[in-house]
C-alpha positions in Angstrom: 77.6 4.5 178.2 79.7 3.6 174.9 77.7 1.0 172.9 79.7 -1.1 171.1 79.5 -1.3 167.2 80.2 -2.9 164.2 79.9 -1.9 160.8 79.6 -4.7 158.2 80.8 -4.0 154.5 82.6 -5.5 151.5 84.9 -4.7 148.5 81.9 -4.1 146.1 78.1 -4.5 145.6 76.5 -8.6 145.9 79.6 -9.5 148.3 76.7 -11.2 150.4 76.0 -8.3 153.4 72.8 -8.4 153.8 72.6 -12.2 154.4 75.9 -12.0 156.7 74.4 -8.9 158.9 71.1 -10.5 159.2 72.9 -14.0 160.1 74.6 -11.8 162.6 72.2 -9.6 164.1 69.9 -12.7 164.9 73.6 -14.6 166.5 73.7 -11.9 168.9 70.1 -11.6 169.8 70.2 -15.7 170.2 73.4 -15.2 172.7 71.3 -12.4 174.6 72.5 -9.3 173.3 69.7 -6.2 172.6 71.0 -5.6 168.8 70.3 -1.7 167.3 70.2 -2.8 163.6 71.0 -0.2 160.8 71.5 0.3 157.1 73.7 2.7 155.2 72.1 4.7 152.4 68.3 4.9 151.5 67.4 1.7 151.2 64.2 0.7 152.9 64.3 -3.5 152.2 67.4 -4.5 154.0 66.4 -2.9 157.4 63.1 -5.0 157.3 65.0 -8.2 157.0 67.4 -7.0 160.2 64.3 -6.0 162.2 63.1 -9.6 161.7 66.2 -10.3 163.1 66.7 -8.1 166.0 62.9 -8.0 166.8 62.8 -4.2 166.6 62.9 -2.0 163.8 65.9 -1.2 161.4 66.9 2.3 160.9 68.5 4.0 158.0 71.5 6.2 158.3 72.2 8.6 155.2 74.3 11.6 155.4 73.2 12.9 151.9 69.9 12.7 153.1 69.7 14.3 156.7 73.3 15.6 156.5 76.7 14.3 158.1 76.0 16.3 161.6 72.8 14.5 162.2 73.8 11.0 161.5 76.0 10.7 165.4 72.6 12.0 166.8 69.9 9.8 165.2 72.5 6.9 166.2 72.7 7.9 169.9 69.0 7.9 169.5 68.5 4.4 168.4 71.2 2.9 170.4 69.8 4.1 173.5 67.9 0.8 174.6 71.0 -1.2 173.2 73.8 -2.8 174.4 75.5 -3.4 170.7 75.1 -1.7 167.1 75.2 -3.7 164.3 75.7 -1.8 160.8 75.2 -2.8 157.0 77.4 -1.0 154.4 76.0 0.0 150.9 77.7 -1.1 147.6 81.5 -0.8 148.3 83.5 0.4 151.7 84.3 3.7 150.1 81.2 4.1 147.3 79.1 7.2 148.0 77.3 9.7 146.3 79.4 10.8 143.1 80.9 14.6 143.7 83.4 16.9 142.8 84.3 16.2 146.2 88.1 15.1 147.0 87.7 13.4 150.2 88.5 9.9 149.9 85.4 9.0 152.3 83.1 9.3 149.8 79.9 11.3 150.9 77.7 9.3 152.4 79.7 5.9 152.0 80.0 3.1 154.3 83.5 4.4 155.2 82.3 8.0 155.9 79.3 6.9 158.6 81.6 4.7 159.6 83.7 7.3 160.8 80.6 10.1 161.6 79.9 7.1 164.8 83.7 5.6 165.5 83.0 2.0 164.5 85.1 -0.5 163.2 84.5 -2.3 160.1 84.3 -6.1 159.3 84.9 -6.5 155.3 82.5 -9.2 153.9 84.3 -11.3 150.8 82.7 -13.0 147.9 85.5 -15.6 148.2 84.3 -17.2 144.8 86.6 -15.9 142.6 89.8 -15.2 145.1 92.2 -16.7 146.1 96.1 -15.9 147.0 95.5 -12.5 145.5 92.9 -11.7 148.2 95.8 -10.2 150.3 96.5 -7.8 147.5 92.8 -6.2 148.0 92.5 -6.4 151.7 96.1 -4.6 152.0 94.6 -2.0 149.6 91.8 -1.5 152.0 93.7 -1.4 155.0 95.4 1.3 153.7 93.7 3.6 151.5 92.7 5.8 154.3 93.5 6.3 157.8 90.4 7.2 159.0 88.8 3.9 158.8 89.9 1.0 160.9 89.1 -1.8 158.7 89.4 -4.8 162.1 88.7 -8.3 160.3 87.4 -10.5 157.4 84.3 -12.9 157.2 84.8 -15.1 154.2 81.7 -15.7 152.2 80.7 -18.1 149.8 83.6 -20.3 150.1 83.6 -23.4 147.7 85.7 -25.8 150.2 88.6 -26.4 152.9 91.3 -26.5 150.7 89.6 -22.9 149.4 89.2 -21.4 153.0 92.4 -22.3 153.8 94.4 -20.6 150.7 92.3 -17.7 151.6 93.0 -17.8 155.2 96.3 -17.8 154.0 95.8 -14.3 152.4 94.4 -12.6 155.7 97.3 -13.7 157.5 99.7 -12.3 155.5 97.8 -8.8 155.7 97.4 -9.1 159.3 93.5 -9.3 159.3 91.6 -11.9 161.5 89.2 -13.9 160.2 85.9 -13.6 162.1 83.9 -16.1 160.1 83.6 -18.6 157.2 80.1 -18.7 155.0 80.0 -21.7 152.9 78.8 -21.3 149.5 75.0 -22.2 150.1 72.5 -21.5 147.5 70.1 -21.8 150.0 71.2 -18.9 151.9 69.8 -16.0 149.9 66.5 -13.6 149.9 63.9 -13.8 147.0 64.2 -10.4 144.6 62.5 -8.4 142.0 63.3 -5.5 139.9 64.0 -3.3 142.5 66.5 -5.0 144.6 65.0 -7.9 147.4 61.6 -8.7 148.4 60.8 -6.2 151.4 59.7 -8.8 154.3 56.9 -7.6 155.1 55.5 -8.7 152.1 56.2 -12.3 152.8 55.7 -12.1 156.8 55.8 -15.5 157.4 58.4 -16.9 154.7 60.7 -13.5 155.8 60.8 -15.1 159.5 61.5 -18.6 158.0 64.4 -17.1 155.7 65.9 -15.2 158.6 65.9 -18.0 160.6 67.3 -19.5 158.5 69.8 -17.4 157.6 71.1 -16.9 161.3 71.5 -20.7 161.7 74.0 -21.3 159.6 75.2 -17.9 159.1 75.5 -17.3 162.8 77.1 -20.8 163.3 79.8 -19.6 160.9 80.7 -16.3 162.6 82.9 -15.9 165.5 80.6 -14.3 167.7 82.7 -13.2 170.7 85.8 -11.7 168.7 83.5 -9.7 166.9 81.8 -8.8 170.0 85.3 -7.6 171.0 85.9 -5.5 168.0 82.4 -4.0 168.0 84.0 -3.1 172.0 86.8 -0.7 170.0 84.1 2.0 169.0 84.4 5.2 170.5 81.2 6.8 169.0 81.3 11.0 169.8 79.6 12.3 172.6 76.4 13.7 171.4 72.9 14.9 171.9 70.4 11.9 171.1 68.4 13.0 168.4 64.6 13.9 169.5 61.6 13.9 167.6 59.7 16.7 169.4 62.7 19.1 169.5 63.5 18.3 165.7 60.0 19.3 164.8 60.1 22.4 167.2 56.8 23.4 167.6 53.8 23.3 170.2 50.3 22.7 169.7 47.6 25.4 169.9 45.9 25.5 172.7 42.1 24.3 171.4 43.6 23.1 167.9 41.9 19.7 166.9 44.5 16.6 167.3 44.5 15.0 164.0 44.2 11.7 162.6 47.1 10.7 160.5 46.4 7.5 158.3 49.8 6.2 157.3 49.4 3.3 154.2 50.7 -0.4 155.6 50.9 -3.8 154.3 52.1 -5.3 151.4 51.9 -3.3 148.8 53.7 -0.1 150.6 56.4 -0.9 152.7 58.9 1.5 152.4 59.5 4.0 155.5 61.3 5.5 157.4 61.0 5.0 161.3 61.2 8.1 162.3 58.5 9.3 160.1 55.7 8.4 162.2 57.8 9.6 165.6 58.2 12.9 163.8 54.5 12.8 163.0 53.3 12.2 166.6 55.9 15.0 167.9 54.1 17.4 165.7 50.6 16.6 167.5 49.3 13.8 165.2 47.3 10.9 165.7 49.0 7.8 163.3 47.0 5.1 162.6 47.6 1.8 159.6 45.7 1.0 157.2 45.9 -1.8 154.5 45.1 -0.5 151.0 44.9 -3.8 150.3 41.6 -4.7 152.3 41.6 -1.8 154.8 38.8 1.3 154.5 40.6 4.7 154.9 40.2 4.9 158.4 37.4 7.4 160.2 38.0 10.3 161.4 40.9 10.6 159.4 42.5 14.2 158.4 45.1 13.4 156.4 47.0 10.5 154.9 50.1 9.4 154.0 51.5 7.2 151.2 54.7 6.1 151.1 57.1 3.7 148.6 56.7 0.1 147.7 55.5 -2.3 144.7 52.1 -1.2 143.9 52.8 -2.7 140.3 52.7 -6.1 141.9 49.8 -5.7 144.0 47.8 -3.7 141.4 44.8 -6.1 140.9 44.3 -6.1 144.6 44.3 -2.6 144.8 42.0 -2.0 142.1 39.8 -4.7 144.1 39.3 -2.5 146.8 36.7 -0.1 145.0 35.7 1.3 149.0 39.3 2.8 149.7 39.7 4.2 146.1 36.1 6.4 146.8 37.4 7.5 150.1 41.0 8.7 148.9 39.2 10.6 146.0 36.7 12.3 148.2 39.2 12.9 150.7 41.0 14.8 148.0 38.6 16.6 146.4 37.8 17.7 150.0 41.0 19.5 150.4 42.4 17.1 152.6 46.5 17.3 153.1 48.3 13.8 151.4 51.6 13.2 151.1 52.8 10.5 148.8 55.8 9.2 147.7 56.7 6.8 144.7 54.6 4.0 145.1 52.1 6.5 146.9 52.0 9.0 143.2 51.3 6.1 141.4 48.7 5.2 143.1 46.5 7.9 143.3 46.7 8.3 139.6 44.2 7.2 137.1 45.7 4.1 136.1 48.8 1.6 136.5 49.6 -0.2 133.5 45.5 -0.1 132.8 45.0 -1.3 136.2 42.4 1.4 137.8 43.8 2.9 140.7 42.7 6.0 143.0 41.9 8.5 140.5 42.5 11.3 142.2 45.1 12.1 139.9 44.8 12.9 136.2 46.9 10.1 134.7 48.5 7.0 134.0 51.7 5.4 135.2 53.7 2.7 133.2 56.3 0.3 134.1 59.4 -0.2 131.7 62.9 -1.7 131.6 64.7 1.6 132.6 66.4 2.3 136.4 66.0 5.5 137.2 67.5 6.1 140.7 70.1 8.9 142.1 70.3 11.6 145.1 68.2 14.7 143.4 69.2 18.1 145.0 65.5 19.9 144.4 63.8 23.0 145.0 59.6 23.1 145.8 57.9 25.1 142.7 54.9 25.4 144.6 53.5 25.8 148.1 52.1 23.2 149.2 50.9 21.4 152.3 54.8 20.5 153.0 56.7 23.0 151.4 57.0 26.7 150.9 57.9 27.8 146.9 61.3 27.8 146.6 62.5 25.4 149.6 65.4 22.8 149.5 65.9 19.4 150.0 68.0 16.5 149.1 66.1 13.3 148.3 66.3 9.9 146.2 64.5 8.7 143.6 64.6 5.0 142.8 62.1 3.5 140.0 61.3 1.6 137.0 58.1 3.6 136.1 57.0 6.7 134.0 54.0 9.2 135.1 52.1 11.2 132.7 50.2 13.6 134.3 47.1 15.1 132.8 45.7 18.8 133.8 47.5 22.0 134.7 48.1 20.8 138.4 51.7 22.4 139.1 54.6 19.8 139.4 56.3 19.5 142.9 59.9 19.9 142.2 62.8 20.7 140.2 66.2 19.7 139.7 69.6 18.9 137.6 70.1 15.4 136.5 73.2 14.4 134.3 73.3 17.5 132.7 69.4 17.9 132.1 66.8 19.9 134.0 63.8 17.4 135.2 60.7 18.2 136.9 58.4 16.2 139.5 55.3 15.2 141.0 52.4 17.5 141.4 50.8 19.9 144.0 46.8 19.7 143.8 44.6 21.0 146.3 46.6 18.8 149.6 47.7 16.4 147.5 51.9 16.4 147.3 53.0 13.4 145.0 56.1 13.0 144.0 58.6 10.0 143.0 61.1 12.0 145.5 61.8 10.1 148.6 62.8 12.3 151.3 63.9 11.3 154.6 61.5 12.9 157.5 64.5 13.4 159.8 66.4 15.6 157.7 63.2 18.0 156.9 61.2 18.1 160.0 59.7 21.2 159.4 58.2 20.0 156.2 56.5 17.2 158.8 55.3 19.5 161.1 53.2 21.6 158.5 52.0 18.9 157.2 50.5 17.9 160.5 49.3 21.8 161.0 47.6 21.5 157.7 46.1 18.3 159.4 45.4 20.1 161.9 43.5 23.0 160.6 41.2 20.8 158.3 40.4 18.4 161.4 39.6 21.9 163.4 37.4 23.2 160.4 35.2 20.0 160.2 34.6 19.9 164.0 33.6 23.7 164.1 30.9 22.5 161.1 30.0 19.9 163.0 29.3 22.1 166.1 27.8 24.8 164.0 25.3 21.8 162.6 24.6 21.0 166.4 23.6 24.4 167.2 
């Protein structure tokens, strides 16, 4: 069966598509549809708002991450369930990850997943500053490259009639519908902090009243049924749905222990990717949640995982929880596998901006007023619990914070930034930390030796525990 599929994007970064696919996403859910919601890129906030939406959870789709082949498959995978796709652009139609590469595309743009799943695209407009000269940049977009069938308009933040009617004036003249009109509404819009938007699990119940929100008078100014009709034009490739048990490609020792997996939740680390915990499970793993916030490090478990989020703003609450700090520093020192990520290094370090954290780690981490965020092409200096020395991987870093790491621990990884070789993270005992996000999907292997180092610790503490019996 061909699910149908739109792909929402715009001219250029703040054109507003966040707050038009969520307005969307919830339209369609509200006029019965079962909505597959996705994001372009790594980011890990907009698919949180989306899954508010759709009521089920938001999926990334990256090419630089888990490479272009991959991206029809982990599609067809999510879609499965679905009877429409719904998909949020990054930054502009044809902005991707900066190469020597000719292509037009632009690896990993909007435009280029776009094409990798044969959907159409709806451009979203920041209408505030155009007017007659829209039709100049919508006939530049229409034809700057063949391989991507740019099918309507929705007008956003338009300032009155007079206003949406010049501009309406504009499509016409290009030949592009318009599928919707978004009033300039200051209301309409999602809190933010230095990082981009406030994930929504972090305000739960304000994200639910936002999104509601947003799909009444978003949805009310979309025409639902001609985009449905679009979305009806894809002609995604006939593929194998990705799986999560033949990605990770390996079966579990007869006899071998199944271990417990304690996966950081709440406020304070949201970032994820859904098929992290699938991947997980695949491998033989037990995943449970736990709050860092108020939760104890679950029993029984055999290894954890920490991923991305805002520690920084949580940081007195964390420090709070004196209970959780022991366990993660005993579970370290006992040899224990961890995987951490961003928010997750920071944490286990000694200190955030004199905030105590874990400890685990020998040093401090600082916040300042410098971005730091790219793709990183790396390579492993150490084995670890994830990786063998010398492995590869593509990953993101995204952050406003600086580690200083104490000890001879050996860092993680290595790459080429603007010219300048950086390293990353640390390998200590289980422990991999690093500010390198990398996307489960694209290294499954790394994920299943992880769980086998699970594995093998949760195997040695029951054969104590048997030897103590006897």
């Amino acid at each position: 069966m061909v699910v149908p599929a739109v792909v929402i994007a715009a001219p250029a970064s703040g054109s507003g598509k966040t707050t038009v696919t969520t307005g969307l996403i919830g339209a369609l859910v509200a006029a019965g549809h079962r909505v597959a919601p996705f994001k372009v890129g790594p980011d890990y906030i907009d698919p949180g708002y989306h899954g508010v939406a759709a009521g089920r959870v938001g999926r990334n789709l990256d090419p630089n991450l888990v490479g272009a082949d991959l991206i029809a498959p982990l599609y067809a995978a999510a879609t499965a369930d679905a009877d429409i796709a719904v998909v949020e652009g990054v930054m502009g139609l044809f902005d991707g990850r900066i190469t020597d590469d000719p292509d037009p595309l632009g690896v990993g743009s909007t435009a280029h997943v776009a094409t990798l799943i044969g959907a159409p695209v709806v451009l979203v407009v920041d209408a505030g500053g155009h007017s007659q000269s829209l039709a100049a940049v919508l006939h530049g977009f229409l034809g700057y490259e063949s391989r991507v069938r740019v099918a309507g308009v929705i007008l956003n933040r338009v300032g009155s009639p007079r206003h949406e009617q010049v501009l309406r004036q504009a499509c016409e003249r290009v030949g592009l519908p318009v599928l919707g009109v978004v009033a300039r509404d200051a209301d309409l819009s999602v809190p933010s902090r230095h990082l981009g938007l406030i994930p929504a699990a972090e305000r739960q119940h304000e994200a639910v009243e936002s999104v509601a929100a947003i799909v009444g008078k978003v949805g009310a100014a979309l025409d639902i049924p001609a985009i449905v009709r679009i979305a009806n034009e894809a002609r995604p490739p006939v593929v194998e749905p990705w799986s999560a048990t033949t990605a990770v490609g390996v079966d579990r020792p007869a006899g071998r222990a199944r271990p417990t997996i304690a996966v950081a939740q709440g406020a304070a680390f949201t970032f994820g990717y859904a098929e992290h915990a699938e991947l997980l499970r695949a491998a033989g793993a037990e995943v449970v949640g736990f709050d860092p916030l108020r939760d104890r490090l679950p029993a029984g478990t055999d290894a954890v995982v920490i991923g991305g989020g805002f520690p920084e703003a949580h940081a007195e609450d964390l420090a709070a929880n004196a209970d959780l700090r022991s366990d993660l520093r005993a579970h370290v020192a006992a040899g224990r596998p961890v995987h951490a990520e961003c928010a997750g290094l920071l944490y286990l370090l000694s200190t955030l901006d004199g905030v105590p954290m874990v400890g685990a780690l020998d040093g401090t981490g600082t916040f300042g007023p410098r971005l730091t965020l790219g793709y990183r092409d790396a390579v492993a200096l150490a084995d670890s619990t994830m990786y063998r020395a010398g492995e590869r991987v593509t990953g993101h870093e995204f952050h406003r914070s600086t580690v200083h790491l104490a000890g001879s621990a050996s860092p993680a990884w290595a790459w080429r930034a603007d010219g300048a070789s950086a390293v990353d993270g640390v390998v200590h005992a289980g422990v991999h930390a690093s500010y390198l996000h990398v996307h489960p999907a694209g290294r499954p292997r790394a994920v299943a030796r992880f769980v086998s180092a699970a594995a093998s610790t949760a195997t040695d503490a029951r054969t104590a525990q048997e030897e103590a019996v006897r």
